[in-house]
C-alpha positions as CSV (number, residue, x, y, z in Angstrom):
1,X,-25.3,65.9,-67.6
2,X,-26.4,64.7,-64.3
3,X,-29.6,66.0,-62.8
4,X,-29.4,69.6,-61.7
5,X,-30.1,69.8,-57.5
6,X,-27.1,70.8,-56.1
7,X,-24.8,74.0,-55.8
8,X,-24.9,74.9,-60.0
9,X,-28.3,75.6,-59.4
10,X,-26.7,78.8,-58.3
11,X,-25.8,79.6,-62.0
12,X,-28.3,78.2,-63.3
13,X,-31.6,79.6,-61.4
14,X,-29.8,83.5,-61.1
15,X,-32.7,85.7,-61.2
16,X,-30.7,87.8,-63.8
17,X,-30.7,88.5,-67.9
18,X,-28.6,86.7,-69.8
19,X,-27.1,90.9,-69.8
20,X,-26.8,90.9,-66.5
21,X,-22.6,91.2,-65.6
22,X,-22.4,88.9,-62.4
23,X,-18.3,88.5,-62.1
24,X,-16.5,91.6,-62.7
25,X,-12.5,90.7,-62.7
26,X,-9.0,92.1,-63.3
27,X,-9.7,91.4,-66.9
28,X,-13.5,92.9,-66.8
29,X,-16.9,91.4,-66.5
30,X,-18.5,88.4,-67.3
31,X,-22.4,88.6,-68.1
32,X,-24.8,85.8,-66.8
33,X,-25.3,84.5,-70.4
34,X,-21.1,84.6,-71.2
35,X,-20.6,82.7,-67.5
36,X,-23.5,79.8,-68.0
37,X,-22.1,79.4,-72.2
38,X,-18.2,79.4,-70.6
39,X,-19.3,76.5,-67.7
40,X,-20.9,74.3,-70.5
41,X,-18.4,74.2,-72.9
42,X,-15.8,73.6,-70.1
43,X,-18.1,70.5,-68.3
44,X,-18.5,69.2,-71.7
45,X,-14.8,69.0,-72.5
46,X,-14.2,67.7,-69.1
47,X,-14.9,64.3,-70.1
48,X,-16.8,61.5,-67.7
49,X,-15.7,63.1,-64.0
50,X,-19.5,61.8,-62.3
51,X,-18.1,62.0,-58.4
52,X,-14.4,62.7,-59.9
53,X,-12.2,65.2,-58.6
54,X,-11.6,68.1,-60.7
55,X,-8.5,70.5,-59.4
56,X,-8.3,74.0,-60.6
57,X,-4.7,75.6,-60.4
58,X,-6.7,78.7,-59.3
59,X,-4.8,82.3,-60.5
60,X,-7.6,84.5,-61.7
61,X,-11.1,84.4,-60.0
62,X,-13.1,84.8,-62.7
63,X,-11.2,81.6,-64.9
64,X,-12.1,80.1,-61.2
65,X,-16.0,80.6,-61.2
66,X,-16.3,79.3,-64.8
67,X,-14.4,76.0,-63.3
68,X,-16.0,75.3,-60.6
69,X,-20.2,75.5,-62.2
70,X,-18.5,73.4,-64.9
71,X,-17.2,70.8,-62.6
72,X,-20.4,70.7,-61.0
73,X,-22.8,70.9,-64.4
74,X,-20.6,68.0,-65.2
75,X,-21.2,65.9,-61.8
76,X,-17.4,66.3,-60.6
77,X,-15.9,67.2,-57.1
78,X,-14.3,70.5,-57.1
79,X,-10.7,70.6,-55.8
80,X,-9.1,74.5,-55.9
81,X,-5.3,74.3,-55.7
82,X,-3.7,78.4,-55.0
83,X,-1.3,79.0,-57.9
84,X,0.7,81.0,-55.2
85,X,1.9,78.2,-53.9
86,X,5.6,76.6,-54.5
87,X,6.3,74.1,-57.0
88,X,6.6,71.5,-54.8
89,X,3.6,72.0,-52.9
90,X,1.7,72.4,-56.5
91,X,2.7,69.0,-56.8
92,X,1.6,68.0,-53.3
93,X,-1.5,69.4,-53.2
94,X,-2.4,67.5,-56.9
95,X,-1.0,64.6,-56.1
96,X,-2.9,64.3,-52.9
97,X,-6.2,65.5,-54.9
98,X,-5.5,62.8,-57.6
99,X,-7.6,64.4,-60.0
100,X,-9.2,63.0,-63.0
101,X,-8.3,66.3,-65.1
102,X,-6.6,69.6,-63.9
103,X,-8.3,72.9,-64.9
104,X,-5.4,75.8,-66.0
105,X,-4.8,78.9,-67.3
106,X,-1.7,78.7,-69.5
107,X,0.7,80.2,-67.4
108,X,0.4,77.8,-64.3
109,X,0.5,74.6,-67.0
110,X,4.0,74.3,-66.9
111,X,3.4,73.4,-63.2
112,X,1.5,70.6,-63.9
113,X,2.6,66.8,-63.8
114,X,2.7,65.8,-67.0
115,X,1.3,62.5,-66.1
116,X,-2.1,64.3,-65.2
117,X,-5.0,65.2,-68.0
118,X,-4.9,69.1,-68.1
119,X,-7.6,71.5,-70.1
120,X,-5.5,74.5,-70.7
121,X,-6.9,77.9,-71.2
122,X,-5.1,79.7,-74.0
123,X,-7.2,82.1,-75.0
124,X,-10.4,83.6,-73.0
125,X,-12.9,80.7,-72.3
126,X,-11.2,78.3,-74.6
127,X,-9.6,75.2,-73.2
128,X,-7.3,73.0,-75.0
129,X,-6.6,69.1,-73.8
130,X,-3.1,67.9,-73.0
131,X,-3.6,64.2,-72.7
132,X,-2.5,61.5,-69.9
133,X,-0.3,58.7,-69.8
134,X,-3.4,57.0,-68.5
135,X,-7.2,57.1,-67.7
136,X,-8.4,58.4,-64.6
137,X,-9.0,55.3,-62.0
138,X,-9.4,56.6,-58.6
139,X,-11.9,55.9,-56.0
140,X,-14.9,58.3,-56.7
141,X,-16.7,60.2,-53.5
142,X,-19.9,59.8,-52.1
143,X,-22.8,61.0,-53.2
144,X,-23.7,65.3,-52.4
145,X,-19.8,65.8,-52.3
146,X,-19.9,69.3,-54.2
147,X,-15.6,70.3,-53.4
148,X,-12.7,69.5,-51.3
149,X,-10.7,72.4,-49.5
150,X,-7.8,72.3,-47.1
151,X,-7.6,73.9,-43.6
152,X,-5.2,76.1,-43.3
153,X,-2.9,74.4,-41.5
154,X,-1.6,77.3,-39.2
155,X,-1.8,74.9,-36.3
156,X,-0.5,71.7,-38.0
157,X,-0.6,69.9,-41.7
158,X,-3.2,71.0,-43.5
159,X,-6.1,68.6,-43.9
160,X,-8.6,67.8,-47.1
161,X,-12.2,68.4,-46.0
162,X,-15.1,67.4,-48.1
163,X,-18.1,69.3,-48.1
164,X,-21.3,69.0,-49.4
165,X,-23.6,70.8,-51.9
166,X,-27.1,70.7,-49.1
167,X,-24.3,71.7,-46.1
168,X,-23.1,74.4,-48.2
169,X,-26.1,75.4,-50.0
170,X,-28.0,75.5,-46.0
171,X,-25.1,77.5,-44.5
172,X,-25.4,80.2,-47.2
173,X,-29.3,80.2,-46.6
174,X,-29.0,80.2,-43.1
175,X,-26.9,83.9,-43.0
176,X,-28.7,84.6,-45.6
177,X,-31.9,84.4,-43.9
178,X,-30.7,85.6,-40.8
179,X,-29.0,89.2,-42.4
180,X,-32.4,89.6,-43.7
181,X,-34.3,89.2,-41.0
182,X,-37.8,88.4,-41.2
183,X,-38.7,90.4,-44.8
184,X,-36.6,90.1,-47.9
185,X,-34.5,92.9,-49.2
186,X,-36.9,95.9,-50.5
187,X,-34.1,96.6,-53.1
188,X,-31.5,94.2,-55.8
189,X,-29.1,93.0,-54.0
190,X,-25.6,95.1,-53.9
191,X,-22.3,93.9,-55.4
192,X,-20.4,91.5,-53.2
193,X,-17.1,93.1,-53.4
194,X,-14.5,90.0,-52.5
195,X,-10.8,90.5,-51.2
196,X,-9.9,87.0,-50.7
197,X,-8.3,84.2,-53.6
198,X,-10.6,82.0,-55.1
199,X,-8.6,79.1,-54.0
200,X,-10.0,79.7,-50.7
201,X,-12.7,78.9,-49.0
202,X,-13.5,82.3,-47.8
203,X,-13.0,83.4,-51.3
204,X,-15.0,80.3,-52.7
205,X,-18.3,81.1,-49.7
206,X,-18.4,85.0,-50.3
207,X,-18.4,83.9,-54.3
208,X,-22.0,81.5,-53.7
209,X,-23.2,83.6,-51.3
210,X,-23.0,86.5,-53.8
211,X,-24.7,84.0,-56.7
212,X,-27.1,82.9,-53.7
213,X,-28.3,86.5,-53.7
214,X,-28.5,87.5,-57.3
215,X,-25.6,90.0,-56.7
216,X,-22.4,90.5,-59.2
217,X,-19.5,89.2,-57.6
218,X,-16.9,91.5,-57.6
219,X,-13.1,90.0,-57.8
220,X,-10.3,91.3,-55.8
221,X,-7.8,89.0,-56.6
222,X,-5.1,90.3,-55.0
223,X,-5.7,92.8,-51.5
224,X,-4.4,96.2,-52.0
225,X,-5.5,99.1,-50.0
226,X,-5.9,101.8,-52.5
227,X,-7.9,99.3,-55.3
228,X,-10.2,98.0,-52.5
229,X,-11.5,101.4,-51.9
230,X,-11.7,102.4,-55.5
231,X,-13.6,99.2,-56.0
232,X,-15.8,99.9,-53.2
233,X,-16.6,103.6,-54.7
234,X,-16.9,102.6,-58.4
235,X,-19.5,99.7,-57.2
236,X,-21.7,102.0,-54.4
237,X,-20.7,98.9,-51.9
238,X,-22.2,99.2,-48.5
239,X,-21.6,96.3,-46.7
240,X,-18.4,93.6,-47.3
241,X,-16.3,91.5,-46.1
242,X,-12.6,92.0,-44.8
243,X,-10.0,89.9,-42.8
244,X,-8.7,91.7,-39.8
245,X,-5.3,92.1,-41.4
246,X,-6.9,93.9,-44.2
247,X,-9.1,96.1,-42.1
248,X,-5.4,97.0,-40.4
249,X,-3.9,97.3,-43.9
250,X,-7.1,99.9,-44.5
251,X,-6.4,102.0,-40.9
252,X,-2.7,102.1,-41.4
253,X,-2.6,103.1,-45.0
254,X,-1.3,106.9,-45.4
255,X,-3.1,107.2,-48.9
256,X,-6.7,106.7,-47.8
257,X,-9.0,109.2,-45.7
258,X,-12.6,108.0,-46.8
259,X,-14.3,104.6,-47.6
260,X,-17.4,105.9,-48.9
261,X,-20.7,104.4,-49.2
262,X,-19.0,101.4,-46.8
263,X,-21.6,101.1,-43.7
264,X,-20.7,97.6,-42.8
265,X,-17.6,95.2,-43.0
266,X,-18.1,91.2,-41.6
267,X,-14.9,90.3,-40.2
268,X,-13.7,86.9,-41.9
269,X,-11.0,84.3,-41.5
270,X,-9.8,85.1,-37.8
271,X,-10.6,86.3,-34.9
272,X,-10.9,90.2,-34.8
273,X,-9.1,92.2,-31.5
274,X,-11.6,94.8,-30.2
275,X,-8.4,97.1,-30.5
276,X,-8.1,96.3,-34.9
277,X,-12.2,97.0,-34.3
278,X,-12.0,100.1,-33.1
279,X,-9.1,101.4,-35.1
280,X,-10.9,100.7,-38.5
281,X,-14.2,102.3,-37.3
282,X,-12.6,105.3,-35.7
283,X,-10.8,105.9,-39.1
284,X,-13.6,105.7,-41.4
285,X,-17.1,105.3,-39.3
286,X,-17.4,101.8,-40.8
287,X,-19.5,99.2,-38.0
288,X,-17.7,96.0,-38.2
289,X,-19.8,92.7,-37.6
290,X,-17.4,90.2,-36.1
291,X,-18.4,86.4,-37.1
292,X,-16.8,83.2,-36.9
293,X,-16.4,79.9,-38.3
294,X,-14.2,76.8,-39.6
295,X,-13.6,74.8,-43.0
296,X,-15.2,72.0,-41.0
297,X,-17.9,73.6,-39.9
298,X,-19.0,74.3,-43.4
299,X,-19.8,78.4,-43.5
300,X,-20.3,81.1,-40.1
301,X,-22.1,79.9,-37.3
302,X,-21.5,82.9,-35.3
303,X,-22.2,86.1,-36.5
304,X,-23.6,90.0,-35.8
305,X,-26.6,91.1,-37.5
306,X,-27.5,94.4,-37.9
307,X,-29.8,94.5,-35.3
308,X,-27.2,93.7,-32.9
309,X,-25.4,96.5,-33.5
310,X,-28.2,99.0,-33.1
311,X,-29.0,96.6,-30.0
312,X,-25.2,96.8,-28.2
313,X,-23.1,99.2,-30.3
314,X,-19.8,99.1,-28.6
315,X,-20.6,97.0,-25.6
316,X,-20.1,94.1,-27.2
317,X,-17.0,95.3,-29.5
318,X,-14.6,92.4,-30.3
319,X,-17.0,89.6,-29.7
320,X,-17.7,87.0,-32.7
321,X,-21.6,87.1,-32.4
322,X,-24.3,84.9,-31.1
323,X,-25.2,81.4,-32.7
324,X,-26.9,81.3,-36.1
325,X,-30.4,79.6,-35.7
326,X,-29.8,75.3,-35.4
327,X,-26.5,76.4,-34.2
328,X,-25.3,75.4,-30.5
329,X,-22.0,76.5,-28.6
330,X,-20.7,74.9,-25.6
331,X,-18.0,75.8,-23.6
332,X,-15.5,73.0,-22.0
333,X,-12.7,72.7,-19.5
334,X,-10.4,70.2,-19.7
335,X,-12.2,67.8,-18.2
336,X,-15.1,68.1,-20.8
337,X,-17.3,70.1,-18.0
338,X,-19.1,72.5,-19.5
339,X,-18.5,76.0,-17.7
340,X,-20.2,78.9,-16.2
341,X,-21.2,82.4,-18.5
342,X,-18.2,84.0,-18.5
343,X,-15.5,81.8,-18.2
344,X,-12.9,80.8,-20.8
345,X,-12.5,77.0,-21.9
346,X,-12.6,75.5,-25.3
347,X,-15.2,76.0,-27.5
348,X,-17.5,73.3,-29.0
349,X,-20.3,73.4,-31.9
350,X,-22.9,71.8,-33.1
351,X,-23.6,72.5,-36.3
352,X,-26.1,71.1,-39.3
353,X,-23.4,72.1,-41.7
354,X,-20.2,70.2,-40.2
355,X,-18.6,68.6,-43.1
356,X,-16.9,65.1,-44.0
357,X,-13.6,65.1,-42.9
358,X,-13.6,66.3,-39.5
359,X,-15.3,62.9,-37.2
360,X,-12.1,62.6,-35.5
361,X,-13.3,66.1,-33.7
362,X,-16.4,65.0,-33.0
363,X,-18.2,64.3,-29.8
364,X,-21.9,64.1,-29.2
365,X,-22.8,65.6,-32.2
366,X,-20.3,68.8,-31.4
367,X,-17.0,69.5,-33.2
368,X,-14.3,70.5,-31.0
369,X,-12.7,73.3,-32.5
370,X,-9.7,74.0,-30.5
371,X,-10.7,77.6,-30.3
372,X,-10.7,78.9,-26.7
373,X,-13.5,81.4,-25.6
374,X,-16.1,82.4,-23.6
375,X,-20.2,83.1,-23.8
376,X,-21.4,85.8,-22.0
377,X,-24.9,86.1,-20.1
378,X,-26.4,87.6,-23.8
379,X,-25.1,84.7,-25.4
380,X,-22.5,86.5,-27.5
381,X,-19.1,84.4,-28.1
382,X,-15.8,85.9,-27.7
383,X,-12.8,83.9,-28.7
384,X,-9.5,84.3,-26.8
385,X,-7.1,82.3,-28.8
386,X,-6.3,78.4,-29.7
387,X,-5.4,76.0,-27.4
388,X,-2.5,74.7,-29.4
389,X,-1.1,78.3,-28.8
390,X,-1.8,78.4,-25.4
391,X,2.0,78.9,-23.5
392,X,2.8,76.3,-20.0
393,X,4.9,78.4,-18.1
394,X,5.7,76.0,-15.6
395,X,2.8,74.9,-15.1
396,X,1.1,78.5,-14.9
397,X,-0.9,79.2,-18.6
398,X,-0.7,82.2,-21.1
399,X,-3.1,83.4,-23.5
400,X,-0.8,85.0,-26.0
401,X,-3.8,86.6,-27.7
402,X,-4.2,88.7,-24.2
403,X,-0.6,89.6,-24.2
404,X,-0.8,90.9,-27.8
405,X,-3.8,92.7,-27.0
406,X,-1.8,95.3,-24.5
407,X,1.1,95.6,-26.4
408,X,-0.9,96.7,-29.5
409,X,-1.8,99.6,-27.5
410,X,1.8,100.7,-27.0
411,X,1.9,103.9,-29.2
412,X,5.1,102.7,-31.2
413,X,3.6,99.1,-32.2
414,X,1.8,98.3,-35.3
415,X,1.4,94.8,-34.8
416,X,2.9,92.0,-32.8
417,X,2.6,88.4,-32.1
418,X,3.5,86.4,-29.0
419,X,4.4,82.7,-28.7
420,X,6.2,80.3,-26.5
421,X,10.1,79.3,-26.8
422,X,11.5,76.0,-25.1
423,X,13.2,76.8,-22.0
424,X,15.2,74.4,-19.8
425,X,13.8,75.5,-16.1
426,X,10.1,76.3,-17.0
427,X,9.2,74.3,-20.4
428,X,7.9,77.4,-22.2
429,X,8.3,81.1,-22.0
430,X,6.7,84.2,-24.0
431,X,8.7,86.0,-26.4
432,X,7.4,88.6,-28.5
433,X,7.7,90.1,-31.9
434,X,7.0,93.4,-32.3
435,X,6.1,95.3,-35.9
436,X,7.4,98.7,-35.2
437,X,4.9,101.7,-36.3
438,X,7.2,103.0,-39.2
439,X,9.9,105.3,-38.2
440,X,9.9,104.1,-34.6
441,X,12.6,101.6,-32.3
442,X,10.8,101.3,-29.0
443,X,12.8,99.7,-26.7
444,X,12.8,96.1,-25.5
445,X,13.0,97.3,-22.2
446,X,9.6,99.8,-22.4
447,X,7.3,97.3,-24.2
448,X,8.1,95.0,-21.4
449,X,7.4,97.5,-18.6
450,X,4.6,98.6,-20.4
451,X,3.1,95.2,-21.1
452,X,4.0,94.6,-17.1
453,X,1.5,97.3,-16.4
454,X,-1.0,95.3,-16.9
455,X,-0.6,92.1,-16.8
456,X,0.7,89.3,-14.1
457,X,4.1,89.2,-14.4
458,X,4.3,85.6,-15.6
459,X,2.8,86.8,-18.8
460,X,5.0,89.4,-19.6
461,X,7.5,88.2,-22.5
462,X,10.8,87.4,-21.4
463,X,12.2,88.9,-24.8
464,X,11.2,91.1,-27.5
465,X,12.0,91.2,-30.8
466,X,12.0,93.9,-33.5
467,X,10.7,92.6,-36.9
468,X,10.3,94.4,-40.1
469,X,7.4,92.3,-40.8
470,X,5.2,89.1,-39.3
471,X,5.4,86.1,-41.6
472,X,1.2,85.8,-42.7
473,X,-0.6,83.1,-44.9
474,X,-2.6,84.7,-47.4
475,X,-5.3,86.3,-45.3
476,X,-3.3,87.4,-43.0
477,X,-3.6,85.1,-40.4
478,X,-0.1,85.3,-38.4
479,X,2.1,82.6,-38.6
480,X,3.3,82.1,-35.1
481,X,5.1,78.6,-35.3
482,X,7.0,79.5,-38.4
483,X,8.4,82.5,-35.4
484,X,8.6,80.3,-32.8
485,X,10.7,77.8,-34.7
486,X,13.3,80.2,-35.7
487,X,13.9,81.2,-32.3
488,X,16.2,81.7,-30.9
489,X,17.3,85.2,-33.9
490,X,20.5,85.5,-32.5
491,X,21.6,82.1,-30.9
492,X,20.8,82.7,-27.4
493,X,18.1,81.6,-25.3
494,X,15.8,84.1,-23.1
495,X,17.3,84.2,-19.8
């Protein structure tokens, strides 16, 4: 086994027993001394993977932890692939990863090329090889590479991004350190109660972070309202994380009246709409601590601490944060000028954590992360949208994030999402589609006199449409060009 210095450490310095339960999952809990035995015999059956990519066809988290401290006890590059995914993009994803062995559970090995070298899981922390046609040659990565993840690819293809063990490792210390404050917790650390897939890299950070601490990581595979809060009652949780379609899944949900001991949620994976703030504290008292961050940037660079709050309490409500410390924010027009407090242009960081993969964004040492937004005079960041989504109505541009914003506060919308159809005369126009709140039709003509209330009338939407549902990636994030490319619904254009 190669030395031990980079993210294993995690596993293998926890301050707990070898009794201690540290991942509690749909099938129950793994103890500290049944997790470290589990990653062992898996990095030893791996084989000779130094530097090698290792993919895991990710379907259960805790079958996930075990395989990614054994890829790392064993040297290898770890390389989740979501088991939610099609066939064909299965294949994609692997093929692109060119592993030297793929990490399954049986159900998912089917999926598999059969040309690949697969360690199959059938029965509980027991893997049995299916061989290759032949031996692992590919190039090996550089030195410190701990795993490879994919951006999510809501604003294009999705793109591999290498990162680190020391850029990882800092980034968790870095929150860490700053959640803290300047004296370490009094008491043991809390469960870190996790809604997001293991195959992701929100899923993957929260996981390390929990480890980081010396907390149980608590597994939520798959989001549901109801088990969320019976997970957050049966483990005392105080503070968690949540994306802002799950926080809206939470406020919306008939069946729940009380998230008891919650105090705090962190707002992950997009940006949070002061209106989705408010609704989720109003309903159960909860603070929310908005943050931000990219794959590329390695972990949260902007975040709300605690103090904050007690500091600002609602005047700041829908803003990301301020800069974690060795964190800086710039904010560009499209000349590359930065701009005055207050005023909206595309957002730049720099950032000791940005990770291989994304130098064609870089610039001085700053990552452009087409993210448009703000900083006020305290310094807090406020993101408005992405530039890719920005609409050109001839010539005069649209936010669509600001149109959404008012016509969320229509009484008879539970969600929408605005984007920008061809047109012949103007290049692009808004149209909207509108989530009804259940049992309501509002009409197209209302939402747009209501949304013409307050806004310029270039930015109202030319057309609405009524949808049963918004098409999401897994956390929730709105898929707006899978809506704009379907337009027009019923073979006419917006007039």
């Amino acid at each position: 086994m190669p030395e031990q210095q980079g993210l294993e450490t995690f596993l293998t310095s926890h301050p707990g027993s070898a009794e201690t339960p540290v991942v509690h999952g749909r099938d129950g809990a793994l103890t500290l001394g049944e997790l470290r035995r589990s990653a062992r015999t898996l990095a030893a059956r791996l084989g000779p993977v130094r530097r090698a990519p290792v993919a895991c066809v990710v379907d259960e988290g805790a079958a996930a932890v075990v395989a990614m401290f054994a890829t790392w006890l064993a040297g290898g590059v770890y390389v989740p692939v979501n088991a939610r995914l099609a066939d064909p993009e299965i294949r994609s994803a692997l093929g692109a990863a060119d592993p030297a062995v793929v990490v399954t559970g049986a159900g998912q090995a089917g999926r598999v090329p059969a040309h690949l070298g697969r360690l199959v899981e059938r029965a509980p922390r027991s893997w049995v090889r299916a061989s290759a046609n032949a031996a692992w040659s590919g190039e090996p990565y550089p030195p410190g590479a701990a795993l490879v993840v994919r951006t999510s690819g809501t604003t294009g293809s999705a793109k591999p991004v290498v990162l680190r063990h020391d850029g990882v490792r800092d980034g968790i210390d870095t929150v860490i350190a700053r959640l803290r404050g300047r004296t370490a917790a009094a008491r043991p650390p809390m469960p870190n109660l996790i809604p997001t897939s293991l195959a992701l890299w929100a899923g993957i950070w929260n996981t390390l972070f929990a480890f980081r601490l010396g907390a149980p990581a608590v597994l939520l595979d798959r989001f549901d309202p109801v088990d969320y809060a019976e997970l957050v009652r049966r483990f005392g949780i105080r503070s968690t994380v949540l994306a802002p379609a799950m926080m809206t899944m939470l406020a919306e949900d008939p069946r729940l009246t009380d998230l008891s001991p919650l105090r705090f949620v962190r707002s992950i994976t997009a940006p949070l709409t002061p209106r989705q703030a408010r609704r989720f504290h109003e309903r159960f008292g909860v603070d929310v601590l908005n943050s931000y961050g990219q794959t590329e940037l390695g972990s949260e660079v902007v975040g709300w601490t605690a103090a904050d709050v007690r500091e600002f309490g609602d005047a700041k409500l829908g803003a990301v944060g301020r800069p974690h410390p060795g964190v800086a924010v710039r904010i560009l027009d499209g000349d590359g000028a930065e701009v005055s407090a207050g005023t909206t242009g595309e957002i730049w960081v720099r950032s000791p954590f940005v990770m291989e993969g994304a130098e064609d964004r870089m610039a001085n040492g700053f990552l452009r992360t087409g993210d448009l937004g703000r900083l006020d005079a305290d310094g807090f960041l406020w993101v408005e949208g992405r530039v890719s989504d920005m609409i050109n109505r001839g010539g005069l541009k649209i936010v669509p994030q600001e149109v959404e914003e008012v016509l969320r506060e229509h009484p008879e919308v539970a969600d929408v999402c605005v984007a920008g159809v061809p047109d012949e005369r103007l290049g692009e126009v808004p149209v909207a589609w509108v989530q009804p709140v259940a049992g309501t039709a509002p009409a197209e003509a209302s939402l747009r006199a209501f949304a013409r209330a307050s806004l310029a009338g270039y930015k109202v939407p030319v057309a609405v449409r009524l949808v049963a549902d918004l098409p999401r990636t897994e956390v929730g994030k709105v898929l707006r060009g899978e809506l704009a490319a379907a337009w027009p619904l019923d073979g006419t254009e917006p007039g």
